[in-house]
N, C-alpha and C positions, 0 to 999 in steps of 0.2 A: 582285209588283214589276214594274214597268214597264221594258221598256228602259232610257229614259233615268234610274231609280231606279237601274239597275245600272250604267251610266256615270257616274253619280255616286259612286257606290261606288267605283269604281275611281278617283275624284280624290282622295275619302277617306281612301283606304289611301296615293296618293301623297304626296298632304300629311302626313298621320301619321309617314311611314315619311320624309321631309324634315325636319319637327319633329323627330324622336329618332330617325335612324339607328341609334344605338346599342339602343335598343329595338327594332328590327323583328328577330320570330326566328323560328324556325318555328313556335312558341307563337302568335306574334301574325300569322301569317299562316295559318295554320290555322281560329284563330277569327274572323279577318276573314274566310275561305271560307268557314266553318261560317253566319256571320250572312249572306252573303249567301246562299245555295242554303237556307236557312232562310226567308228572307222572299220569295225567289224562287219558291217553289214547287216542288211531281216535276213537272211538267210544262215544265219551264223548255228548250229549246230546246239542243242539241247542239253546236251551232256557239255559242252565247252562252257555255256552258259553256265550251269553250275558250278563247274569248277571256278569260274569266274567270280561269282558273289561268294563261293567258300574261301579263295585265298583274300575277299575282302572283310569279310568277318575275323580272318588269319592277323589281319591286319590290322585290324581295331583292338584283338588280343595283344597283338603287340604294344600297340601305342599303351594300352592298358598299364602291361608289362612294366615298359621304361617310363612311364609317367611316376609309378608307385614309387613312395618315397622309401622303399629297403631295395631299389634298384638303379634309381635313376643318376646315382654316383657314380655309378661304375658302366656306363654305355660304352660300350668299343667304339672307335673309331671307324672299323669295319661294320658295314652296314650286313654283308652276308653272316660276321661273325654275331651281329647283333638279334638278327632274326634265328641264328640255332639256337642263343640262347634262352630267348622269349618262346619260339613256338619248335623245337628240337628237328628231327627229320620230318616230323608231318607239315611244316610250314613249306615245306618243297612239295609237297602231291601233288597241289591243285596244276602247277607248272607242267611235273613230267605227267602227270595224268591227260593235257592238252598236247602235249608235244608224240605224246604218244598215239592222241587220236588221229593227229596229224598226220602220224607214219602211217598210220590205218589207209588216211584218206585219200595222200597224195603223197609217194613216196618221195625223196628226195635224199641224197647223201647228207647236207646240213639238217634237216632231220634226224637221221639214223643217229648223228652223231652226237645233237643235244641231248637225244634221249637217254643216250649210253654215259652222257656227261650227269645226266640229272639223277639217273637209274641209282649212281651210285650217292649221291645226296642223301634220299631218300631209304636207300636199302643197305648202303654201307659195303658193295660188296658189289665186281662189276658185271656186266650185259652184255650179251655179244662176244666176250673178253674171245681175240681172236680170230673173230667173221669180219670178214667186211663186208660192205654194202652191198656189193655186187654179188656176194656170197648171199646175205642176208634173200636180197631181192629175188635172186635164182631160186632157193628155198621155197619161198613166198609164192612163186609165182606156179613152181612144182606143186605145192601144195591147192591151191587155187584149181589147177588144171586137174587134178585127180579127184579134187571134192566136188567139180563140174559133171567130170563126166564118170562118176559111179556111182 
């Protein structure tokens, strides 16, 4: 599972857990963990892992959230509009925090560009705004090559 497979996952479980608040339970947040670190692989990265049980805890907040009866009248439709308002821009880190170790690991253009998508979820304000990938990756790789060899 890729990165950005696991950042998807994590929209997954948001959406789900928006759809049927009253469903999301330890049950169902166990087996969403279980199916991730299952297709993700033992070699799946430490810091991914965390962000991985953080946006599930994200999401227990949520169901919290929309189950409470001074809120659960007024749920959006929109599951992305439903999770800003349960968990505001912090319920998107654990995502671009992943998508970003991603770009770390293994660079890729659909990389670069969820993260510039998520960057602004999160921080309100964009990434990159300008660079492209190809720009981006030259940069990267300048840099790489002069912190080698000095």
């Amino acid at each position: 599972m890729s990165h950005l497979d696991i950042a998807a996952a994590i929209d997954r479980l948001y959406e789900q857990t928006a759809g049927d608040p009253a469903g999301h339970g330890d049950a169902t947040g166990a087996e969403w963990y279980e199916a991730v670190l299952a297709v993700a692989g033992p070699e799946v990265d430490k810091a991914v892992l965390r962000q991985v049980r953080r946006s599930l805890r994200l999401a227990d907040r949520m169901a919290r959230y929309w189950c409470d009866p001074d809120h659960n009248d007024r749920l959006p439709s929109d599951w992305r509009l439903a999770a800003d308002e349960a968990l505001g821009s912090r319920g998107w880190e654990p995502a671009l925090t992943i998508a970003l170790l991603g770009l770390e690991a293994e660079p890729t253009p659909e990389c670069f560009a969820e993260c510039r998508k998520r960057w602004r979820q999160v921080h309100f304000e964009p990434w990159m705004e300008g660079i492209t990938y190809s720009d981006w990756l030259g940069q990267r790789e300048q840099m790489t090559e002069g912190g080698s060899s000095g």
